[in-house]
LUMDRENMAR-592959 format. One record per residue (C-alpha): residue number from 1; x, y, z. Coordinates in Angstrom, 3 decimals. Example, Ala and Ser with C-alpha at 12.3 -4.5 7.8 and 13.67 -1.06 7.14 Angstrom:
// residues 2
<1,<12.300,-4.500,7.800>>
<2,<13.670,-1.060,7.140>>
This chain:
// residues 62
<1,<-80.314,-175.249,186.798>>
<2,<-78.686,-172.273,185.562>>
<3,<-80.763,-169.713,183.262>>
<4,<-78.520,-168.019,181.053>>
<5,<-79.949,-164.982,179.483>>
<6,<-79.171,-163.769,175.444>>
<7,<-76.161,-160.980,175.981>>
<8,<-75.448,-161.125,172.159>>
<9,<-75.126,-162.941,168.942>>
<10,<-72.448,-164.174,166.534>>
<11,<-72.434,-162.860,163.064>>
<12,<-68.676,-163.586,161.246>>
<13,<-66.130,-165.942,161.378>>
<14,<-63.116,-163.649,161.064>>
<15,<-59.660,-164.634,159.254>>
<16,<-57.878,-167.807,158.898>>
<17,<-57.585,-168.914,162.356>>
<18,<-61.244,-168.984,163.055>>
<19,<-61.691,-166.149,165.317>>
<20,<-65.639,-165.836,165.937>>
<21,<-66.874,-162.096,165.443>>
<22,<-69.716,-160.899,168.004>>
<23,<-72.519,-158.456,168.718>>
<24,<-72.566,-157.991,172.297>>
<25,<-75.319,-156.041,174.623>>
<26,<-73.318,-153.488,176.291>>
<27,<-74.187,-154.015,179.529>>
<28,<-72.555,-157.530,179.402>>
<29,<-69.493,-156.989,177.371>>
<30,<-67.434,-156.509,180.845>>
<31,<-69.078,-159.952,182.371>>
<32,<-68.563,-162.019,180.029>>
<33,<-65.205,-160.722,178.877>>
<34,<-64.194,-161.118,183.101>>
<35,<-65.451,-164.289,183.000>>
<36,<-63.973,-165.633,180.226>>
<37,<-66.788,-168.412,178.867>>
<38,<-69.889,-167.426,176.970>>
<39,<-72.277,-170.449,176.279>>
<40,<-73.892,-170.738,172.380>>
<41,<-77.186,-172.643,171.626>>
<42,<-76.101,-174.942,168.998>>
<43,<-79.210,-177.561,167.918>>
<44,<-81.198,-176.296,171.023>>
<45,<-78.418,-177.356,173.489>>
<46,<-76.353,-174.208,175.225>>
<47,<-73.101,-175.124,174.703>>
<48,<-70.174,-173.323,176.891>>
<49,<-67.009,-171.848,175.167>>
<50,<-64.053,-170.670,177.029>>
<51,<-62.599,-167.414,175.492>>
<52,<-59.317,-166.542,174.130>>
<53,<-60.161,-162.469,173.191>>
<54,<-57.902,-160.171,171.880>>
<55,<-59.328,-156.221,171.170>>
<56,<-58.411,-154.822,167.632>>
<57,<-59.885,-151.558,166.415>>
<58,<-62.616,-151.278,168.900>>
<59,<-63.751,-154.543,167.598>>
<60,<-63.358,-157.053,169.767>>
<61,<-62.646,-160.809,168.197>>
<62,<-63.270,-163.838,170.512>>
């Protein structure tokens, strides 16, 4: 089994198309952003996402 460890959490869904807004431990950032999935604990279960992210302002939107 795979133990995922917390790198973050989401606090803003961002503009119309949905665009989730996240706080992410820096020392992650570049892993998960080189990966390209991050998984979320919805109801107890970790669900994986695969990431679309684009970088505005030094904020980046996923």
């Amino acid at each position: 089994m795979i133990q995922l460890i917390e790198a973050g959490h989401s606090y803003k869904v961002h503009a119309i198309k949905g665009e989730l807004k996240l706080s992410l431990d820096a020392n992650f950032t570049n892993d998960i952003l080189q990966q390209g999935l991050l998984f979320f604990n919805l109801d107890g279960n970790d669900v994986p996402f695969l990431l679309n992210p684009i970088e505005l302002k030094r904020t980046l939107y996923i």
